[in-house]
N, C-alpha and C positions, 0 to 999 in steps of 0.2 A: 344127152345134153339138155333137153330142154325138159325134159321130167325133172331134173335138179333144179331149173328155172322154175318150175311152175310149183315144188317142194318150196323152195325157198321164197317164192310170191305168198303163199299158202301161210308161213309162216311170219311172214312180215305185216302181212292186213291183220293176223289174229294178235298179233302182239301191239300193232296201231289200235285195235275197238277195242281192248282191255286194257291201257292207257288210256281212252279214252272216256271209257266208261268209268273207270275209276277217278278220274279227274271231276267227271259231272257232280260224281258223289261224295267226292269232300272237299267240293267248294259250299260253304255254310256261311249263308249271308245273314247280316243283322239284322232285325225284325224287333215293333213293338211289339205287346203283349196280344193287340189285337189284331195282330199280322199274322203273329203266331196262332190266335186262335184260329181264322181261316184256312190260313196256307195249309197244312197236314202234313208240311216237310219239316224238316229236323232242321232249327236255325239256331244261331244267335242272340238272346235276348240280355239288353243292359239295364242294369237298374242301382236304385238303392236299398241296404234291407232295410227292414220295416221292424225298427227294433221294439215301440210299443205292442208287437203283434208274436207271441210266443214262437220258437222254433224251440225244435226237438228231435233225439235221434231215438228210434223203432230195433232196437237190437234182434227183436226175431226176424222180422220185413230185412233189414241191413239200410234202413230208408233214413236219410236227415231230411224233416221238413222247415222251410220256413218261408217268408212273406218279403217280394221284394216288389218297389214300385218304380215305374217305367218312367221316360219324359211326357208322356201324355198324359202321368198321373194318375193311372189306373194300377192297382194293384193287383198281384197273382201270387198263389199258393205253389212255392215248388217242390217237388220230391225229388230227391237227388237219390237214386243209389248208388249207396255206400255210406262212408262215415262222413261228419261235419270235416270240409276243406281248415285249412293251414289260415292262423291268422283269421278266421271269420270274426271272430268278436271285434278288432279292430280295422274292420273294411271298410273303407268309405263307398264301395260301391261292389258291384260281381258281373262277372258273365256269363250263363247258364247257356248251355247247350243240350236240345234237347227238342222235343216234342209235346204240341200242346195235344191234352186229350183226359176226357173224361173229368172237364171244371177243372183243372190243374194243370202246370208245365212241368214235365217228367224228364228231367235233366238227368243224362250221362255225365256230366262235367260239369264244373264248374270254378273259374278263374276268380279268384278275389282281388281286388285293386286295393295296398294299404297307401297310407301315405306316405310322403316320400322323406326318409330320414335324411335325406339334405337338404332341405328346404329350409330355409332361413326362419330365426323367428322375427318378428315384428320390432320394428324399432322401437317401441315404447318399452318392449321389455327389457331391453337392453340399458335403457337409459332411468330405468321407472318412470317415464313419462315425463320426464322433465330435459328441458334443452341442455346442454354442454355447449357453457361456450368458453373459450381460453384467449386470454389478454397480452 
């Protein structure tokens, strides 16, 4: 009886520090660009791209490069493997996941933000800038 207790303790700690372990490891928190350059963990980075600044996809590498800049205004060259994400040309922003290293952020993923097709347009369009008024 207690060989089955101590089987089944055995089993229950080893399944507790591999949920646990695994939870340390994909919590990915946000980070500026120069967050990212110190830390050496794999984070979150948000930015804007940087459309005067070329990207391009590397079809023997499988790499999409391009240039996006953080709220601290500092810009960074990312390499994404794989192909250019969904909707990048019309991004207002991204979130790259990934690792900073070797002058660059070496993103596995990356989340594009478009805008939001509900979003009202401006009164002025609607009116051509001028008041309605009715008598």
């Amino acid at each position: 009886m207690k060989k089955r207790y101590l089987i089944g303790g055995v089993i229950v700690v080893t399944f507790l520090a591999i949920g646990g372990y695994s939870f340390l490891n994909s919590s990915i928190e946000y980070a500026t660009i120069s967050k990212a350059e110190n830390s050496g963990r794999k984070v979150q980075v948000t930015g804007k791209v940087v459309r005067e600044m070329d990207s391009q996809y590397d079809m023997k590498a499988n790499t999409f490069t391009f240039f996006i800049r953080d709220e601290e205004n500092r810009v960074a060259k990312v390499v994404l493997t794989g192909a250019k994400p969904n909707n990048f040309e019309i991004a207002t922003s991204v979130v790259a996941k990934g690792r900073y290293k070797d002058g660059c952020f070496h993103a596995s993923d990356v989340l594009t933000k478009c805008p939001s097709k509900y979003e009202g347009e401006p009164a002025e369009k609607h009116t051509g800038g001028q008041q309605k008024t009715s008598l």
